[in-house]
VOMARGU-313577 format. One record per residue (C-alpha): x, y, z; residue in three letters. Coordinates in steps of 0.05 Angstrom, whole numbers, padded with zeros to 5 digits, always signed. Layout:
% VOMARGU-313577
XYZALA ...
//
This chain:
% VOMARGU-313577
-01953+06642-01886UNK -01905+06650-01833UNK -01835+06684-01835UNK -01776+06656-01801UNK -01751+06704-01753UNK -01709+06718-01683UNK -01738+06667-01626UNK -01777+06719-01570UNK -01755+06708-01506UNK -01822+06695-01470UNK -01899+06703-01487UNK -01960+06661-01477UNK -01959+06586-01488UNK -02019+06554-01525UNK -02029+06494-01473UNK -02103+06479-01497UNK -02148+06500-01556UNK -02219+06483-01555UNK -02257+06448-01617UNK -02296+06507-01655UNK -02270+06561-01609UNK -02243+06626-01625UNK -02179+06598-01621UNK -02192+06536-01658UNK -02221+06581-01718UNK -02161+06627-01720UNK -02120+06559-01730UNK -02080+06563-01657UNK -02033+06499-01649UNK -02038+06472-01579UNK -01960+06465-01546UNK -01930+06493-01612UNK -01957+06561-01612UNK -01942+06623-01568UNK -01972+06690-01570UNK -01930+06745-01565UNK -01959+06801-01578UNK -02034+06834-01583UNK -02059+06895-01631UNK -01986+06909-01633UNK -01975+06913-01555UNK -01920+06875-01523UNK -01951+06820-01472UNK -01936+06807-01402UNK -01949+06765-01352UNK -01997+06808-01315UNK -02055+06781-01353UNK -02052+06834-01406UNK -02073+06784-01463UNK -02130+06766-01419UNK -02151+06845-01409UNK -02146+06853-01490UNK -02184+06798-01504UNK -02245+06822-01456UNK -02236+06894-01484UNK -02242+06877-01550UNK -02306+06826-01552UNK -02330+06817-01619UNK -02279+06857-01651UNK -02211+06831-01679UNK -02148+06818-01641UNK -02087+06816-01688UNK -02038+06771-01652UNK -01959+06754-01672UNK -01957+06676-01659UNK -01891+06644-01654UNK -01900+06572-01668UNK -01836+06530-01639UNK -01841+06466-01687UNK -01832+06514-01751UNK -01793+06566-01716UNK -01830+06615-01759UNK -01878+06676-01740UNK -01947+06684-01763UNK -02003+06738-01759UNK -02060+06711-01724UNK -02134+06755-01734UNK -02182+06721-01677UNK -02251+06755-01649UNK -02266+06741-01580UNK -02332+06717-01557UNK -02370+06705-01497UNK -02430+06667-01536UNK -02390+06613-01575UNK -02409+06554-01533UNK -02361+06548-01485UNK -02308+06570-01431UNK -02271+06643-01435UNK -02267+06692-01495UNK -02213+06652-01534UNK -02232+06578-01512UNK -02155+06579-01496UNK -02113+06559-01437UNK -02049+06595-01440UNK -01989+06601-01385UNK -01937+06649-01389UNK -01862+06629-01400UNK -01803+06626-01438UNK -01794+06593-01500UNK -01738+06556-01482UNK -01761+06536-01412UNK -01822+06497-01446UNK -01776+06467-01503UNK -01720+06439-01453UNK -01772+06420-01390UNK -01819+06356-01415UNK -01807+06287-01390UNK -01820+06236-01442UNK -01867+06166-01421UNK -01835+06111-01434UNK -01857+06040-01417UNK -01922+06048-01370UNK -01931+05995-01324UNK -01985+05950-01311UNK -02034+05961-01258UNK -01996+06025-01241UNK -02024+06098-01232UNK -01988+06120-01293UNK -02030+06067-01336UNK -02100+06087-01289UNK -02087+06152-01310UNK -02083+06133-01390UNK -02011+06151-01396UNK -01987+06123-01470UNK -01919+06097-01475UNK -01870+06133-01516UNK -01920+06183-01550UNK -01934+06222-01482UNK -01903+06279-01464UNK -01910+06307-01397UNK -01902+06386-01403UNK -01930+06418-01332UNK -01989+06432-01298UNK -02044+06478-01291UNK -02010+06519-01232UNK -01933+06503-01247UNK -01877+06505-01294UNK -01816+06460-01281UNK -01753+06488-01283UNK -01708+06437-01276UNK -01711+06364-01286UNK -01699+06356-01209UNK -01764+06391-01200UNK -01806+06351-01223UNK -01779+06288-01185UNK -01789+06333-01120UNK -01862+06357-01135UNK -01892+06285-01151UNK -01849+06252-01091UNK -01887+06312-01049UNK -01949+06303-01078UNK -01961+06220-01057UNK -02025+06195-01049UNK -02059+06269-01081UNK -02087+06281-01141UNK -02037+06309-01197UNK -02066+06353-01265UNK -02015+06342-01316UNK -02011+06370-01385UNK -01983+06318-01435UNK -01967+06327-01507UNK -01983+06269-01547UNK -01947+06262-01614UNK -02004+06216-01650UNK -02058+06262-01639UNK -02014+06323-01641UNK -02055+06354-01585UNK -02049+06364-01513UNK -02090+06340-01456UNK -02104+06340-01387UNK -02085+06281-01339UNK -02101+06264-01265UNK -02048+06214-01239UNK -02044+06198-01169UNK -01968+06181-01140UNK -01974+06118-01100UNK -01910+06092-01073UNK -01948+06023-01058UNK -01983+06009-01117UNK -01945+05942-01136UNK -01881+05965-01172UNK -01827+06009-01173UNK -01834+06080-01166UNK -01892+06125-01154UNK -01913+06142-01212UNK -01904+06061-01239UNK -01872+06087-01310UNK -01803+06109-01343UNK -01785+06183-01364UNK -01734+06210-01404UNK -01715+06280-01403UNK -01657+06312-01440UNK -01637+06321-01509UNK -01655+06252-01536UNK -01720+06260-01510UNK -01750+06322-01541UNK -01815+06337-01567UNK -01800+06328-01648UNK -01804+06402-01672UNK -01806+06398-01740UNK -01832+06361-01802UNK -01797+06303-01841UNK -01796+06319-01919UNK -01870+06301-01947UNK -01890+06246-01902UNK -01941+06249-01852UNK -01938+06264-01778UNK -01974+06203-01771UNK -01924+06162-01811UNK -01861+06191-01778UNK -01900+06184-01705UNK -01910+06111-01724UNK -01838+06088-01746UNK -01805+06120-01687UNK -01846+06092-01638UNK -01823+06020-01670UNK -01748+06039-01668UNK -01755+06068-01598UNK -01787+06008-01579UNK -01749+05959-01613UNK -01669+05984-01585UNK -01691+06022-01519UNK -01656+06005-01451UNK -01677+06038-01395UNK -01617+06063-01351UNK -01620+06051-01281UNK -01567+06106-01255UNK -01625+06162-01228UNK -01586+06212-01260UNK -01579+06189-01326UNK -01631+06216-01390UNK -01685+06169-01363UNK -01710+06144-01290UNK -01771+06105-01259UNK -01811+06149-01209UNK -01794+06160-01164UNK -01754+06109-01124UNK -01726+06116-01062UNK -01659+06150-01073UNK -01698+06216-01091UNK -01732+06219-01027UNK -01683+06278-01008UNK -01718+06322-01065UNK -01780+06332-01025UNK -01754+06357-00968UNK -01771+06422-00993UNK -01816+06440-01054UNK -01777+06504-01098UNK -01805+06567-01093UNK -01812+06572-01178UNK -01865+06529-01173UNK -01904+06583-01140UNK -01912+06609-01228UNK -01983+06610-01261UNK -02016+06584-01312UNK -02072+06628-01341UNK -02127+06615-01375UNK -02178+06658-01417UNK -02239+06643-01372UNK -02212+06656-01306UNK -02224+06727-01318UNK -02289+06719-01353UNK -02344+06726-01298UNK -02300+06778-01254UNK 
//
């Protein structure tokens, strides 16, 4: 059981678990959970989970796990393995951040066009989440408009949350400019308070079931602004072209994960 404590400023953000991993068997969340501390020692982000995990193969790893969709903190026991069947000690992918970084910076889908490289890359309308990418964590919403309009014609990794399988994955989309449509990316995003990743459970009914009837509302009432600045935006049309005249300097912040270390 967890216990409902103080939000931690920063720690290590659960991004991917893999099936019958480590991880998986010591019941991490992908996107919910972060990992803030190891047998009791504070974590940073000079890959000090990483160096525990390797130290202590086969043996257990007590970790605190704050989980951001409860907003409660649980003890987590998980042994480490290089012989489970797959990638890294934990079969994790983790990125170091703040908590409320991660919460405040995601960009929800919302219609995906057809024919467009947000529907060739199997964006989902309204359930998607985009949340960051393998080397970079958004800091602004501004950001994110300036990396993809940067990034035209190449090959983009994105993580996306997706609330009907509760689970995140990874995406390739490729920002084309001249695919047929508006935008680059040919799909609407929201991003501010009315478009937040739900972070907690409604009374006894399922996920499922709550995942299901908002989707119909949304669906049903939504009107896509059109002022670029407003809570949600095609990408990226022209009048953002002035964002990637220089890429910021925070994208330059890492995502880790568990393997990368595995075969030094």
């Amino acid at each position: 059981m967890g216990s409902t404590e103080s939000v931690p400023e920063v720690g290590y953000h659960v991004l991917q678990v893999a099936p019958n991993s480590p991880g998986s068997r010591a019941g991490l969340v992908a996107f919910f959970d972060f990992i803030v501390s190891a047998n009791e020692q504070p974590l940073n982000e000079d890959s000090t989970l990483l160096d525990i995990l390797r130290e202590n193969l086969s043996d257990e790893v007590r970790m605190k796990v704050y989980n951001t969709r409860e907003g409660t903190t649980r003890d987590v026991k998980i042994i480490p393995s290089n012989s489970w069947g797959g990638a890294g000690f934990a079969g994790i992918s983790v990125r170091f951040c703040s908590l409320s970084q991660t919460n405040e910076h995601v960009w929800h889908v919302l219609n995906v066009h057809s024919r467009s490289p947000a529907e060739a890359a199997g964006l989902e309308s309204y359930t998607d989440y985009i949340v960051g990418t393998p080397e970079i964590v958004f800091n602004d919403q501004e950001d994110f408009y300036a990396f993809v309009r940067a990034k035209e014609n190449t090959s983009i990794p994105f993580y996306v949350y997706s609330t009907m399988t509760d689970t995140v994955r990874l995406v390739t989309i490729v920002p084309n400019s001249k695919w047929g449509g508006n935008g680059s990316l040919g799909c609407d995003v929201g991003y501010g308070y009315l478009h937040k990743i739900p972070t907690k459970h409604f009374g006894g009914e399922s996920m499922a079931k709550v995942k299901e009837t908002s989707v119909s509302k949304i669906t049903q009432n939504l009107t896509v602004p059109k002022n670029p600045l407003s809570s949600s935006v095609d990408l990226l049309s022209p009048e953002y072209e002035h964002l990637a005249e220089e890429v910021p300097k925070q994208f330059q912040q890492q995502v880790y994960q568990d393997h990368i270390s595995q075969n030094e």
